[in-house]
C-alpha atoms as one frame of an Amber mdcrd trajectory, in Angstrom:
protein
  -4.077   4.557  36.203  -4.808   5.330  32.365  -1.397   4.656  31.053   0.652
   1.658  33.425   3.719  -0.184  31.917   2.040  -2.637  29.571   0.325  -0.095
  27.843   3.417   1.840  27.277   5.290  -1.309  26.236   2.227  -2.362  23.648
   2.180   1.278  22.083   6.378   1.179  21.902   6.176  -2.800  20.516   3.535
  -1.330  17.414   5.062   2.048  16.626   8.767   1.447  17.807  11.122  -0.867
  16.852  10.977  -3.261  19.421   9.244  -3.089  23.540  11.861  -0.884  24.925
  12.370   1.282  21.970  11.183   4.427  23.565  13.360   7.060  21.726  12.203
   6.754  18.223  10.170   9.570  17.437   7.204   7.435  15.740   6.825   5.710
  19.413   7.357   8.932  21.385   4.226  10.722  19.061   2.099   7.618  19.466
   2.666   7.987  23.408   1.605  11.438  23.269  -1.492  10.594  20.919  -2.660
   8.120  23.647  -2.434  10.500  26.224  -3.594  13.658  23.956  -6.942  10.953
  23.455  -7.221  10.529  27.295  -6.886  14.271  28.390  -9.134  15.486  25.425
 -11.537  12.788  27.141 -11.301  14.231  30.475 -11.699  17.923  29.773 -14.868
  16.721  27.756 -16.516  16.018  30.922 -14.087  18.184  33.669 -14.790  21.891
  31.623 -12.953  24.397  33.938 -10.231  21.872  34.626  -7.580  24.448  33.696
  -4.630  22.805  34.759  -5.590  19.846  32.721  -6.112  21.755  29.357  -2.438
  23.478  29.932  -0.803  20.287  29.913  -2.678  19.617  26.442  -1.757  21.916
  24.963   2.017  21.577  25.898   1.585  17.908  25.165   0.262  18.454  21.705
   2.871  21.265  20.967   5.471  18.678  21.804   4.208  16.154  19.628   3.578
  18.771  16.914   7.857  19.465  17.501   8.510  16.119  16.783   6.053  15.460
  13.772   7.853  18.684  12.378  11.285  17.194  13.449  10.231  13.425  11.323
   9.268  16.282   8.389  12.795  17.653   8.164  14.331  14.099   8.477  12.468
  11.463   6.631   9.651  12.321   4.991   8.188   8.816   4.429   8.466   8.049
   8.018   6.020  11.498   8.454   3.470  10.437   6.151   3.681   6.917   7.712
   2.966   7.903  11.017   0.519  10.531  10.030  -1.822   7.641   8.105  -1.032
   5.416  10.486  -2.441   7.285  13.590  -4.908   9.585  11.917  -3.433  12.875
  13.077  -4.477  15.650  10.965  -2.483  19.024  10.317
């Protein structure tokens, strides 16, 4: 599997506050940047995969609720996260 627990705890230990802070919203939108990076991957080489590319696009809609969330509450914390994992608007 793609994503197992030490994966999750790595990505939570860099963009969280510690390995089992998984609430924060900087470690929930790198999680979904991981996987956004691993389904955009797949449906690269698995076209008509449809079922695939709707759970893309609900993943990156959440993360986009949650960047937008970070906007309205700390602004510095945004732009931190933005430079930090290279998501563009």
């Amino acid at each position: 599997m793609y994503l197992d627990s030490e994966k999750k705890k790595e990505i939570f230990a860099q963009y969280g506050k510690s390995n089992t802070d998984t609430g924060s919203p900087e470690a929930q939108i790198a999680l979904f940047s991981y996987r956004i990076s691993h389904l955009t991957g797949h449906l690269k080489s698995n076209k008509k995969d449809y079922t695939t590319e709707r759970s893309l696009k609900i993943l990156v809609g959440k993360r986009r609720r949650l960047l937008d969330y970070l906007i309205d509450q700390d602004i510095e914390r945004y732009r931190a996260i933005i430079k930090e994992l290279g998501i563009r608007k």
